[in-house]
N, C-alpha and C positions, 0 to 999 in steps of 0.2 A: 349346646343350647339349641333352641330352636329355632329355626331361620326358613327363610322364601329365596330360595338362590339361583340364578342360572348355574348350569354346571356343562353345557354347549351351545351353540349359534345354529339358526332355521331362518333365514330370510322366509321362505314360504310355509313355514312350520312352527312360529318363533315360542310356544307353548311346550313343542317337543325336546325344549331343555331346561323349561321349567322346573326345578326341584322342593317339595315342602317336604324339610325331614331336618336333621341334624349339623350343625356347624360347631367348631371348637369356641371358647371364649373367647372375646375379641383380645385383641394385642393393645397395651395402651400407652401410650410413646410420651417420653417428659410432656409435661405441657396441653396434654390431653386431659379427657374426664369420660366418666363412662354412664348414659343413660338409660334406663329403664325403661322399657317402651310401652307404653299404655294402647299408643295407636300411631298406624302409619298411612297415608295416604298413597295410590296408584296413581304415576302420572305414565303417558306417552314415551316418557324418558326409557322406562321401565321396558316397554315393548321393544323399543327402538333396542337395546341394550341383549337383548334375546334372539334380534338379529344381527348381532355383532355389530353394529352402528355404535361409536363411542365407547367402545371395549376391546379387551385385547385378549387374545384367545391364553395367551400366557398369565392374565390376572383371572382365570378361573380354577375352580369354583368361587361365583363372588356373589355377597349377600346383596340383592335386589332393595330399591328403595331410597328416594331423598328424605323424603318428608319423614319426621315425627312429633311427636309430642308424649312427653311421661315425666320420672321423675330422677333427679339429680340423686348422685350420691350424697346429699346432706337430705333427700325424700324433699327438696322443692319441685313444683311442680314449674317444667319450663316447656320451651318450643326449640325445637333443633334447628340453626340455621344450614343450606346445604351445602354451599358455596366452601370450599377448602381454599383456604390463598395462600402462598410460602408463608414461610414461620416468620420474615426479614420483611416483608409485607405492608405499607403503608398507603391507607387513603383506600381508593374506590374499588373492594375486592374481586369485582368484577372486570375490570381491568389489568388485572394481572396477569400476564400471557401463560403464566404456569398454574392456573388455578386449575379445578378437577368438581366437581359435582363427587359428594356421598353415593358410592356404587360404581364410581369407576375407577379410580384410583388405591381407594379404602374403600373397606365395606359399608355396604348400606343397613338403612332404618328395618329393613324386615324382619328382625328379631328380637329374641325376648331381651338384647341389649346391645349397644351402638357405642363405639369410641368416635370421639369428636374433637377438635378443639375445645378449650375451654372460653375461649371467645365465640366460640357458635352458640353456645347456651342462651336464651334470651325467657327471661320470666312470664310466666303465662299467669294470666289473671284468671281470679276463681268464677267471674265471670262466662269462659268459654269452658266448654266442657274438652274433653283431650283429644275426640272427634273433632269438634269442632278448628283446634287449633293445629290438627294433622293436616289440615289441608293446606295451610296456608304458605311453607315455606318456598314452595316453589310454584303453582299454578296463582295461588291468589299475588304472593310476593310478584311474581311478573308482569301482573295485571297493574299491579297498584306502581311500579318505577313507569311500565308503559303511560297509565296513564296522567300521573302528576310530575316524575322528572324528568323522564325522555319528552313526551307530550306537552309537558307544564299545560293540562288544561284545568279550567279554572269553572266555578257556576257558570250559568247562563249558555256555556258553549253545546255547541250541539257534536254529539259523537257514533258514528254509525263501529258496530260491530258485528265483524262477520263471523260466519258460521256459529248462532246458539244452541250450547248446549254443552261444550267442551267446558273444561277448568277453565280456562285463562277464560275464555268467553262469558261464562254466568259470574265469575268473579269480577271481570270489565264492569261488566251489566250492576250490578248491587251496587259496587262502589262509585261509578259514576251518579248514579243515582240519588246515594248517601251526599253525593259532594253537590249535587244541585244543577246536574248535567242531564241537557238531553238526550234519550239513547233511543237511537234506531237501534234494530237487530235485523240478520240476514238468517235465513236457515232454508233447507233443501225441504223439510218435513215440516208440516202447517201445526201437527202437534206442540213442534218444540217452539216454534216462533208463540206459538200462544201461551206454551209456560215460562218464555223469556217475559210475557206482556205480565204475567203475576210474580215474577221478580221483580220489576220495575220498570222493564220497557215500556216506552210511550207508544212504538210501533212495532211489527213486526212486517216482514216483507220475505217474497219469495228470491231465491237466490239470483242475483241478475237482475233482478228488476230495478225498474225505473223509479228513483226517488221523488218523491214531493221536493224537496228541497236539495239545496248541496250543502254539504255538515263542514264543519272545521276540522273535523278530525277521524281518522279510520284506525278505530284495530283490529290487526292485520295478523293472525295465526295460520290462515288457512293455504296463501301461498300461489300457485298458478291456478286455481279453478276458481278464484276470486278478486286477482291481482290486477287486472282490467278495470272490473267491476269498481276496484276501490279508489284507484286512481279517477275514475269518472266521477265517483260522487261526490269529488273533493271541489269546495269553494275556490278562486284562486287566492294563493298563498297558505291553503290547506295544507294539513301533515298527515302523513300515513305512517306511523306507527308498527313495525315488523317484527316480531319475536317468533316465527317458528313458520313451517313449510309441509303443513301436517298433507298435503293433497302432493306434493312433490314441488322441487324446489326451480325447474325448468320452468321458462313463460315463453310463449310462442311471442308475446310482445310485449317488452316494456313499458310500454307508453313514455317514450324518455320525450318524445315532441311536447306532446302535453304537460308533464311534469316541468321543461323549461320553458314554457310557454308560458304557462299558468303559473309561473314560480312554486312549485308545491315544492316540500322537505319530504324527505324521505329517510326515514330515523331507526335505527336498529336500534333491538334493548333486548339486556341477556338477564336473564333470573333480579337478583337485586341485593341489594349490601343488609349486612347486619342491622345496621342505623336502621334502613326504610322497615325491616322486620319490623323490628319494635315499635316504630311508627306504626305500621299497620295492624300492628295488636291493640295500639293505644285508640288509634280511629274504633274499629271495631269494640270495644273497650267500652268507648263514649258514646257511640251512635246508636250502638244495639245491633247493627248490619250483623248477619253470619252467613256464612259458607252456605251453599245448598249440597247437602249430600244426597246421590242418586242411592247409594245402598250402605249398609254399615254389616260387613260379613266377619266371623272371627276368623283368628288369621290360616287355621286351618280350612277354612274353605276361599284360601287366596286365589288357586284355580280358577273358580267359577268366578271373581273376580276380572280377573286377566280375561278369560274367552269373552264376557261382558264388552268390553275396553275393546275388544281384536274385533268383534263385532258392528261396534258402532252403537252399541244399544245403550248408551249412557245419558243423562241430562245430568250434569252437575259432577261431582266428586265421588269414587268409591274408595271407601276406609275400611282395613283392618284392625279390627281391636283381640288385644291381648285378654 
């Protein structure tokens, strides 16, 4: 069948093991079911995984990709959750010390068909289109545990978000917006802070800069070249909110004086559970909110895809459709 697979590791090259060509049919294990891919989304994971970061040189050739969204073998149309948790597995699957992300363990969403749990399946409403809901199992899912269960934040609160432009970021940005939240944005590029202000940001601002106000709450994707920045903007007994280290995961300073100073939390949150999925099919669902996609390319021009992403040249989500 047809697949987007790494088949070697390039930390400084991580495209030159990029493969778009041939993979055998998937394997499908009791308990399993097998998806039909309509469309799959590009995350960071993807990159990361091309420079042997969360991959094992002995699990290659491995089909690239978390996200999907197509159709079940009875032709319903669902969304793939990415999150794998042992088969013995109960409660919060993201908690489980032996879970795995689609693409590392098991092969991933980038082909014309995906073995999954039959518990990842999650019903996609005729609402979203299958771009639409390619996005969402892992950059918007992040966004959305970040910012109502890890975060619990609520209307009225104010929430600054760094770096716009990335998934987890313009997904931050829409849904806090949806939920009655105010949203600062941070960006290095005056472009993308202005097409944060036509998703829904109230503000935008340069990176580092000085706020008008201090917000209740930071998401926090981008790691030491803003992790100062975010701790300072926080009110005291503010939270900062941490799911990924896209600039590198070293900080010249913690701000630990200030954090117990100022009582602030400091809160990790990884991908999110099947429940919050379908939660956040159902918000989007009712509110009308949808994903912003930066490009929608077929999956044979995955390539141009990836160098896009390795680039920096993105605002929003890039999708392969079948």
């Amino acid at each position: 069948m047809f697949a987007v697979y790494a088949e070697s590791f390039s930390k400084q090259d991580p495209l030159s093991g990029l493969v778009v060509g041939e993979r055998p049919d998937p394997e499908v294990p009791d308990g399993w079911t097998t998806v039909t891919v309509k469309a799959a989304s590009l995350n960071h994971h993807d990159l990361f995984s091309l420079r042997g970061v969360g991959l094992r040189e002995e699990a290659l050739p491995m089909i690239l990709g978390c996200d999907a969204a197509g159709l079940d073998e009875d032709g319903n149309e669902v969304v793939v959750h990415a999150v794998v948790s042992s088969p013995d597995w109960t409660g919060d699957e993201t908690l489980d010390p032996k879970r795995s992300l689609l693409s590392e363990r098991h092969q991933g969403t980038m082909a014309a068909r995906v073995a999954v749990p039959r518990r990842n399946v999650v019903p996609k409403p005729d609402s979203l289109s299958f771009a639409e809901a390619a996005c969402l199992p892992t950059a918007w899912l992040t966004a959305y545990r970040m910012l109502f269960t890890r975060g619990g934040l609520t209307a009225g609160e104010t929430v600054l978000v760094q770096g716009a432009g990335g998934g987890v970021a313009t997904a931050a940005i829409t849904l806090a917006r949806a939920a009655g939240l105010r949203v600062l944005v941070t960006s290095r590029d005056e472009a993308k802070g202005q097409k944060a202000i036509e998703l829904g940001a109230h503000e935008a601002f340069e990176s580092g800069a000085r706020l008008p106000e201090k917000v209740d709450a930071v998401i926090e994707t981008v790691g030491k070249a803003t992790w100062s920045h975010s701790i300072r903007s926080l009110r005291p007994g503010g939270r900062l909110i941490t799911s990924g280290t896209t600039s590198g995961p070293d900080l010249d300073d913690a701000e630990l004086t200030r954090i117990f100073f100022l009582q602030l939390s400091v809160i990790g949150s990884t991908m999110g559970t099947r429940d919050e999925l379908a939660s956040l099919v159902a918000l989007l669902d009712a509110s009308g909110a949808r994903p912003l996609i930066d490009r929608e390319l077929p999956f044979e021009q995955a390539r141009d895809g990836f160098a896009a992403m390795l680039d920096g040249d993105v605002f929003g989500k890039i999708v392969f459709t079948a």
